[in-house]
Backbone as CSV, one residue per row, in Angstrom:
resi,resn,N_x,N_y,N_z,CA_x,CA_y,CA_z,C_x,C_y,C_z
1,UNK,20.581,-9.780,3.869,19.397,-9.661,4.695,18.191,-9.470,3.778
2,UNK,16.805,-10.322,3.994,15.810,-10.185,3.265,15.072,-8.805,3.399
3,UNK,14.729,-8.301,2.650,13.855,-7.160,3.219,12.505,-7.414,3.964
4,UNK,11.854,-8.466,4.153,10.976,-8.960,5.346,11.794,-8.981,6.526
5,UNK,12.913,-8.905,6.909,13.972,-9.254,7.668,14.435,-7.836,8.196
6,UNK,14.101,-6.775,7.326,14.072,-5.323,7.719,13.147,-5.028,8.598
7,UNK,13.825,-3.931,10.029,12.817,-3.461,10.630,12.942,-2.070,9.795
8,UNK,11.157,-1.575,9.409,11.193,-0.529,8.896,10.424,0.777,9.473
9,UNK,10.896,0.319,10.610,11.214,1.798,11.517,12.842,1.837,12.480
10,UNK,13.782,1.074,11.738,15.237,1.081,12.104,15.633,2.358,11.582
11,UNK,16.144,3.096,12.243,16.849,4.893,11.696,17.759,4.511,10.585
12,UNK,18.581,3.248,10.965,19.765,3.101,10.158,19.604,2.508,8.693
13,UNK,18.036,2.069,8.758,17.960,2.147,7.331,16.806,2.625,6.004
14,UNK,17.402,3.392,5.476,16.132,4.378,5.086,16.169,4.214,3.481
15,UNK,15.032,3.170,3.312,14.737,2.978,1.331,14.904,3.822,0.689
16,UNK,14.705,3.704,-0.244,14.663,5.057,-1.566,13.077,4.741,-2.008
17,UNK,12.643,3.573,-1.863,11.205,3.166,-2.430,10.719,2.499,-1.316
18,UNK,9.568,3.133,-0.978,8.604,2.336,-0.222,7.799,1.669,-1.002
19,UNK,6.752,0.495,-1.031,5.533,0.695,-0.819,4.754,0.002,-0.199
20,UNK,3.805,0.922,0.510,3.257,0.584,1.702,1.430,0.177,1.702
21,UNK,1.269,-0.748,2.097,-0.028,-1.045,1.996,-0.578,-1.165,3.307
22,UNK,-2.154,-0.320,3.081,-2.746,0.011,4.688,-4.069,-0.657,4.762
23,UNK,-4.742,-0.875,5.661,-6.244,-0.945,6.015,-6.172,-2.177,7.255
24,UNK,-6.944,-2.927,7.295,-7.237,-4.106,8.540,-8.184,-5.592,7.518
25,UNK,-6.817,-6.343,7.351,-7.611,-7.689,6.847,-9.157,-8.272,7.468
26,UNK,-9.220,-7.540,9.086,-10.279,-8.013,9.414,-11.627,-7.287,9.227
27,UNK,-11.728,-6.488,8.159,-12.945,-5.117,7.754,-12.943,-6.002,6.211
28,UNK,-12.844,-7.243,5.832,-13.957,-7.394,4.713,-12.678,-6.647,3.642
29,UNK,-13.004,-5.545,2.342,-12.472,-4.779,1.152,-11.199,-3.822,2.278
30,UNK,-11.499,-3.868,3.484,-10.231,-2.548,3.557,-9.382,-3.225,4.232
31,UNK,-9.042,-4.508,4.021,-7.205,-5.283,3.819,-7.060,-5.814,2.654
32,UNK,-7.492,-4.451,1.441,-7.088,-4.699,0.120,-5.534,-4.458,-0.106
33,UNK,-4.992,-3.059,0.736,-3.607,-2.836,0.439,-2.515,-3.742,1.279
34,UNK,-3.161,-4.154,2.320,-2.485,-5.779,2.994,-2.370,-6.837,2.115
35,UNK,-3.387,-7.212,2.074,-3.271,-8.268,0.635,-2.113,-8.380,-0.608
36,UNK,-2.374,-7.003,-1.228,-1.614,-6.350,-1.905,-0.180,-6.409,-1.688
37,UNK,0.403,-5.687,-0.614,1.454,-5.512,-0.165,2.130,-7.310,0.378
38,UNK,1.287,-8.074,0.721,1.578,-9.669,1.245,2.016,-10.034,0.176
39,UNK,1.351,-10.196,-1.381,1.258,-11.060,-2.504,2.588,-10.065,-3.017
40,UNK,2.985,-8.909,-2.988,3.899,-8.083,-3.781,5.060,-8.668,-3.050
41,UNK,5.410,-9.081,-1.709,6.115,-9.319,-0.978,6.683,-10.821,-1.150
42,UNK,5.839,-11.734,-1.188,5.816,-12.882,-1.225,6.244,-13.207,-2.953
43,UNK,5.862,-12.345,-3.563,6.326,-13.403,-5.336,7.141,-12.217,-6.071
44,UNK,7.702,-11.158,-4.938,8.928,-10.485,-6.189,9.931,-10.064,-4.885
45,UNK,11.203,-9.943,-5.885,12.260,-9.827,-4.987,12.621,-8.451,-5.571
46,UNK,13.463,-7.716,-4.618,13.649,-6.347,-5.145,14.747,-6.093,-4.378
47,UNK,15.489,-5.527,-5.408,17.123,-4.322,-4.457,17.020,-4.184,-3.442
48,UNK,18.072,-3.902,-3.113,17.923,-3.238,-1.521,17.442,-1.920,-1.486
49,UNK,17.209,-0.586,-2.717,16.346,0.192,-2.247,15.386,0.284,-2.067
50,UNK,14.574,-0.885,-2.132,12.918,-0.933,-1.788,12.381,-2.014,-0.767
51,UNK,11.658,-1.383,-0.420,10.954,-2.214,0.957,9.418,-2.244,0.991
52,UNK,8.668,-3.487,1.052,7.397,-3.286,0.907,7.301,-3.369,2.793
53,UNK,6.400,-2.465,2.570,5.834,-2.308,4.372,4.383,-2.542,4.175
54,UNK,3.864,-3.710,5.495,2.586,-3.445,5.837,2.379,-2.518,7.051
55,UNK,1.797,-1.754,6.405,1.222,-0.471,7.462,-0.004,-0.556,8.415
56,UNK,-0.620,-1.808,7.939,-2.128,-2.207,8.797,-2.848,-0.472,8.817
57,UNK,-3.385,-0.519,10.213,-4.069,0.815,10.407,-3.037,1.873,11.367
58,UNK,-1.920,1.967,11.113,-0.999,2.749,12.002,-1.277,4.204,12.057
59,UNK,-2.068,4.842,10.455,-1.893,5.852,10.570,-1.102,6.599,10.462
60,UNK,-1.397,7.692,11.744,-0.373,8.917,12.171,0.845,8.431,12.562
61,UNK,0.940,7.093,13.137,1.632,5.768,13.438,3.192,6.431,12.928
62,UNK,2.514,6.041,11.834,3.455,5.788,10.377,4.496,6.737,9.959
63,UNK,4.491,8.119,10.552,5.238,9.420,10.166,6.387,8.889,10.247
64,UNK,6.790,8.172,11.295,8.516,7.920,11.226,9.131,7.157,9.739
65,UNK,8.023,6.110,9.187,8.395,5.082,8.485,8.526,6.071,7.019
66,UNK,7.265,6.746,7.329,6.784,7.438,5.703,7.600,8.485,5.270
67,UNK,8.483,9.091,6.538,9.244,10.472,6.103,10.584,9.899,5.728
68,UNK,11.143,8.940,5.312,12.226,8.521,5.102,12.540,8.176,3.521
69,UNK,11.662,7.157,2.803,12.403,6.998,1.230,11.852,8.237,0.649
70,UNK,12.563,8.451,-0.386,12.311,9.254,-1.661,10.960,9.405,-2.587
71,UNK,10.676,8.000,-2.266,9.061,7.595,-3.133,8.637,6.472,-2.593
72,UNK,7.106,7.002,-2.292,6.357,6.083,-1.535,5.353,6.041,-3.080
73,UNK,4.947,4.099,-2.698,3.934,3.613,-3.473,2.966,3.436,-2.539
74,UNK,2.137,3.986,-2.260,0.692,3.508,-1.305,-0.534,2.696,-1.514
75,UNK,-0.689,1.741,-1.247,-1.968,0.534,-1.811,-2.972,0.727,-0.906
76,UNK,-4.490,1.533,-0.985,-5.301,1.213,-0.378,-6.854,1.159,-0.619
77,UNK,-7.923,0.960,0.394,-8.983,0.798,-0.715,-9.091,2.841,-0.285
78,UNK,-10.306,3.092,-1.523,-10.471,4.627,-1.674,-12.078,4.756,-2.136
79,UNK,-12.902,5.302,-1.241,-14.210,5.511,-1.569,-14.116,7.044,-2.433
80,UNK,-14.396,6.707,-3.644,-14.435,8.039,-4.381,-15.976,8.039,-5.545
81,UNK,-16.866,6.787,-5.250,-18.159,6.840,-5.315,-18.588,6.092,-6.900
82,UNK,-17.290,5.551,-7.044,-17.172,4.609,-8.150,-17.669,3.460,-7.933
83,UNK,-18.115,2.184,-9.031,-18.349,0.936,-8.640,-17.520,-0.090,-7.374
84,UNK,-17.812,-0.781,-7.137,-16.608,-1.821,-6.132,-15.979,-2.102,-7.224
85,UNK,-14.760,-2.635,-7.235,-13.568,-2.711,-7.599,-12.832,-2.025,-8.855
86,UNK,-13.212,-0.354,-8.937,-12.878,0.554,-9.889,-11.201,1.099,-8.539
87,UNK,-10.910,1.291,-9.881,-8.960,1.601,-9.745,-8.705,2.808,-10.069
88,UNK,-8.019,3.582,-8.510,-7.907,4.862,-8.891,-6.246,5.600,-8.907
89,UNK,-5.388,6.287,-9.116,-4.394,6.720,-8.695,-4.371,8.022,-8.696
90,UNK,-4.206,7.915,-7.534,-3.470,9.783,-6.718,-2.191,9.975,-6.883
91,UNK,-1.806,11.341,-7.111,-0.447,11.516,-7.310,-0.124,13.385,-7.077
92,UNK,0.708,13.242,-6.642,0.916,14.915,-6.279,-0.263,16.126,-5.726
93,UNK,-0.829,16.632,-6.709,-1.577,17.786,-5.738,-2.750,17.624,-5.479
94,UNK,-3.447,16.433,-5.942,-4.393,15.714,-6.125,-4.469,14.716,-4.352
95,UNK,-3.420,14.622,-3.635,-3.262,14.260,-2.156,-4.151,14.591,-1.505
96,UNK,-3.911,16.527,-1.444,-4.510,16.857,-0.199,-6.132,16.347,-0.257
97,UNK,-6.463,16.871,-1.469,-8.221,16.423,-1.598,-8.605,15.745,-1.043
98,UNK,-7.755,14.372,-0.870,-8.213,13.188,-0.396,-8.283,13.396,1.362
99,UNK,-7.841,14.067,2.104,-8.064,14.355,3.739,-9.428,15.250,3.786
100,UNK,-9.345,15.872,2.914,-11.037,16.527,3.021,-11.880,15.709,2.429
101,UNK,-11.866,14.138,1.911,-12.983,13.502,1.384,-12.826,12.395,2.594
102,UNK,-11.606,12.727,3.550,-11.985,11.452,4.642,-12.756,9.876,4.513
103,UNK,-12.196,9.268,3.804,-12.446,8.047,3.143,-12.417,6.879,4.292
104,UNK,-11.785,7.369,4.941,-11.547,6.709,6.064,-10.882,7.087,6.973
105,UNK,-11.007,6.493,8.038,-10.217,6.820,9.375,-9.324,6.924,9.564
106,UNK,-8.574,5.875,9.073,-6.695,5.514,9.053,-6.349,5.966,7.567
107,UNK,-6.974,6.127,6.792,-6.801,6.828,5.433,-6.079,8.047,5.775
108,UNK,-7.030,8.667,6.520,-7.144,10.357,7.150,-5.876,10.249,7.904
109,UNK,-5.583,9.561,9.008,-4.877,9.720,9.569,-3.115,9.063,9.062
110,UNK,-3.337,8.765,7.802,-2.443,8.547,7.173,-1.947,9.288,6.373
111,UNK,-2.766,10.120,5.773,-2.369,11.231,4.920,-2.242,12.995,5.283
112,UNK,-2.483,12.500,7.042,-2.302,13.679,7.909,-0.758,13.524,8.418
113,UNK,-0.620,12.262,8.307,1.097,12.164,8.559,2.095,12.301,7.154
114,UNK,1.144,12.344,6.103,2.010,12.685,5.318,2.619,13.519,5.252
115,UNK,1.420,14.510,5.469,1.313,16.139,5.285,2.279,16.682,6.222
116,UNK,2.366,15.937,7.383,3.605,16.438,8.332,4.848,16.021,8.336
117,UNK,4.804,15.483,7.241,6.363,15.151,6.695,7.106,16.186,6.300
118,UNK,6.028,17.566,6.051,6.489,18.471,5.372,7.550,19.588,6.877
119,UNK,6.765,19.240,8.085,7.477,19.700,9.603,8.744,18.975,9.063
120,UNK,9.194,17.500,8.802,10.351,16.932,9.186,11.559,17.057,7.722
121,UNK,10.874,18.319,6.733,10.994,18.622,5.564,11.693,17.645,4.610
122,UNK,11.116,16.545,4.947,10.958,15.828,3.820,9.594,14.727,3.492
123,UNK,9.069,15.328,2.217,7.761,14.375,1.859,8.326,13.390,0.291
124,UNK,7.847,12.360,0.972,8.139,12.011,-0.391,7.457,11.433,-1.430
125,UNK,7.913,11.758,-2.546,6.933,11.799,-4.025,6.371,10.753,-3.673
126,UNK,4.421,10.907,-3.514,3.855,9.558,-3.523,2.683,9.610,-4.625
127,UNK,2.600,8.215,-5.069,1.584,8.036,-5.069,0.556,6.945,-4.570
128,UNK,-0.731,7.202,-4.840,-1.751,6.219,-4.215,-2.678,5.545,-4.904
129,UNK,-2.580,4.399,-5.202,-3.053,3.210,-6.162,-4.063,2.995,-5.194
130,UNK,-5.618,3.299,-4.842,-6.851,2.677,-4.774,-7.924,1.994,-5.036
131,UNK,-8.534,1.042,-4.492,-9.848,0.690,-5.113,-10.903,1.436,-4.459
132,UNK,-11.669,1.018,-5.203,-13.120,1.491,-4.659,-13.671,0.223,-3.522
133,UNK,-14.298,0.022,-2.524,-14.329,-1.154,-1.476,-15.667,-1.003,-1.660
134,UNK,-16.084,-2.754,-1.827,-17.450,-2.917,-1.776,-18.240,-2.357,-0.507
135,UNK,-17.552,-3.641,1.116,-17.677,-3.508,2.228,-16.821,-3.376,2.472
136,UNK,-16.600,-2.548,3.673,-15.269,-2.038,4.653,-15.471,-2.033,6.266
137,UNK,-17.103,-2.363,6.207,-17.638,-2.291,7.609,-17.742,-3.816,8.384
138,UNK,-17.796,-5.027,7.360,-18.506,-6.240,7.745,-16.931,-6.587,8.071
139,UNK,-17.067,-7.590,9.645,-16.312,-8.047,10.241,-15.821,-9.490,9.081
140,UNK,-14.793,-9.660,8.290,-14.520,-10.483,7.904,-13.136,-10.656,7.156
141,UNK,-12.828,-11.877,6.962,-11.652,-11.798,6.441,-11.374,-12.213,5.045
142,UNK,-13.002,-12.089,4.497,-12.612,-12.507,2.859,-13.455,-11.485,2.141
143,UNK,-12.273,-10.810,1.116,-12.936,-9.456,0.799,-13.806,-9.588,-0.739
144,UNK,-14.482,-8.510,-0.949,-15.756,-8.412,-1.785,-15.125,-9.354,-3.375
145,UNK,-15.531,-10.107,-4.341,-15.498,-10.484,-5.457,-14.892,-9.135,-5.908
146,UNK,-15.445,-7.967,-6.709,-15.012,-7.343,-7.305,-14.110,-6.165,-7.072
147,UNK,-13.531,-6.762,-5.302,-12.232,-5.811,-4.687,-11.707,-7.214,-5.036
148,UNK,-11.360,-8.420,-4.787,-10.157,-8.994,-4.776,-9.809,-9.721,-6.446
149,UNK,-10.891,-9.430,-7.131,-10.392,-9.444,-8.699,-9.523,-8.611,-8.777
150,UNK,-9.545,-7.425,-8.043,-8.215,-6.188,-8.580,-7.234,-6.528,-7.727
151,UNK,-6.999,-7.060,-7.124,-5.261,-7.554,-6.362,-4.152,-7.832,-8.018
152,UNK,-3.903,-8.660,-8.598,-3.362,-9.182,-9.566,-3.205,-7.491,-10.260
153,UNK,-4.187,-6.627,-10.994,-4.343,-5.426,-11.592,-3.193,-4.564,-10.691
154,UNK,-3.775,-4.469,-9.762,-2.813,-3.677,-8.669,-1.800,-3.681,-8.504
155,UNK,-1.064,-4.925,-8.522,0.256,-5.279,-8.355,0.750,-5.023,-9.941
156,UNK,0.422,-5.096,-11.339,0.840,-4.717,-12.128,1.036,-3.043,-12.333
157,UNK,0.133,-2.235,-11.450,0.166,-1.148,-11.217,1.526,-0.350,-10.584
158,UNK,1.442,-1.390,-9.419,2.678,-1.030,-8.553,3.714,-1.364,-8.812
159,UNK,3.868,-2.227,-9.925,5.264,-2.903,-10.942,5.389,-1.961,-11.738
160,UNK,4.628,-1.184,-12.804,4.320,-0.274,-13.379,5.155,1.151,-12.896
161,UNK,4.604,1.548,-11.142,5.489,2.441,-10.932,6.943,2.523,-10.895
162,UNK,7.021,1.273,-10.394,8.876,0.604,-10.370,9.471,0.902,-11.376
163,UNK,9.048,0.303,-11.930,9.314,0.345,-13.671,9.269,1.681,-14.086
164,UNK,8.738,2.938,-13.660,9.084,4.365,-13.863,10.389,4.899,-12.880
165,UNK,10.650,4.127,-12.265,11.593,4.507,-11.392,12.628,3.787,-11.785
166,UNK,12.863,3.154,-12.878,13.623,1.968,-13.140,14.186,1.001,-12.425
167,UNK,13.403,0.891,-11.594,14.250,-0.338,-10.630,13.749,-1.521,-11.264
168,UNK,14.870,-2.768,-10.820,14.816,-3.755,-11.466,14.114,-4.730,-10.393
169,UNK,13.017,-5.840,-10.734,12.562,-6.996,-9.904,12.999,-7.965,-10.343
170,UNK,12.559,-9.055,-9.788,12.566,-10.429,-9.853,11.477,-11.046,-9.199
171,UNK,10.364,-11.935,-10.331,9.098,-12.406,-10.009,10.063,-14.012,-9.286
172,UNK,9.512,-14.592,-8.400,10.266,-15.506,-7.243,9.026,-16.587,-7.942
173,UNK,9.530,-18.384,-7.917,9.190,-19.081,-8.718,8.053,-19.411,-7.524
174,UNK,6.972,-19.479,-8.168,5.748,-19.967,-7.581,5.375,-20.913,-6.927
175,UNK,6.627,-21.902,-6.463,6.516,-22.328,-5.874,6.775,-22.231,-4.198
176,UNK,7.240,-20.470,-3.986,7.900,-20.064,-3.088,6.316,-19.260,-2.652
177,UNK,5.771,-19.030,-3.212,4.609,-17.337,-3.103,3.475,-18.608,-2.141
178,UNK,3.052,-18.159,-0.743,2.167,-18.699,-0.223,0.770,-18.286,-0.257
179,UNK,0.119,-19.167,-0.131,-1.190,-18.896,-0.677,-2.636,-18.392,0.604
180,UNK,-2.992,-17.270,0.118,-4.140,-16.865,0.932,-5.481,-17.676,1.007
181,UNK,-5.997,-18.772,2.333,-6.454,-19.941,2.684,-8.107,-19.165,2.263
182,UNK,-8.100,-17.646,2.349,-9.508,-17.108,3.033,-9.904,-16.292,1.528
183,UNK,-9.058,-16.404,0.689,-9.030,-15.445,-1.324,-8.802,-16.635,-1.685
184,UNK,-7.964,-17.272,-2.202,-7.587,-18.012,-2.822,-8.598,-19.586,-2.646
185,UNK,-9.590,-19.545,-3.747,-10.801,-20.813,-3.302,-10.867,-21.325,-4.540
């Protein structure tokens, strides 16, 4: 079974590695971790303990999906007052900060379900690979120049974490990876 082929809110099956990419392709820079999570999905193959999930804007949604692997990779954009397309990573106690800087809506309400992972006593080790988002407000579906230069960066990021976790990939021959009609010009 492919792991696109996974439902990943099935009880019966629970990753060891997430990673999950959030925001709304249709806000312009904040369907950077969609993007992300599409292109990670589409050109690498991975074990069966990992599952890339698109999370869109689920949010609080998300508690069922998020309280389950061991380690979550999270892709999203992150206003922390840096240039557009500056690269940030969160990791451990450095989390909570981010619900009191409310970056966003579904940000917030994503990392409020984290936090209540801790009710279902299990959170798991995450971290959060961000950009900085040019626009996040303009209705569109092709995001800022210097947010979608960092897609490619990102995904070496999130290979990067794998690769601390030692899991093994497989980049899928390019002739398989489909191409984004609205980035890809």
């Amino acid at each position: 079974m492919a792991l696109s082929d996974r439902n990943p809110f099935d009880d019966l099956y629970a990753p060891e590695i997430m990673i999950l990419g959030i925001g709304s392709i249709l806000y312009s820079d904040d369907g950077f971790g969609i993007r992300v999570a599409q292109r990670i999905e589409a050109g690498y193959e991975f074990p069966d303990p990992v599952l890339v999930v698109d999370g869109g804007v689920l949010g609080i949604n998300l508690l069922g999906v998020i309280s389950k692997p061991k380690h979550l990779i999270v892709v999203d954009t992150m206003r922390n007052g840096g240039a557009p397309g500056e690269i940030y990573r969160v990791e451990g106690e450095a989390i909570p900060e981010r619900i009191r800087a409310k970056n966003s809506l579904h940000q917030v309400d994503f990392l409020e379900a984290l936090t209540l992972c801790q009710a279902l006593d299990h959170v798991p080790h995450t971290v959060i690979i961000g950009v900085e988002p040019a626009d996040v407000d303009t209705l569109s579906l092709v995001m800022s120049a210097p947010v979608q230069a960092q897609i490619e960066p990102v995904i070496r990021m999130v290979l990067a974490e794998l690769d601390r976790l030692g899991v093994s990939y497989r980049k899928k021959d390019n002739a398989d990876v489909p191409r984004d009609p609205f980035q890809d010009r």
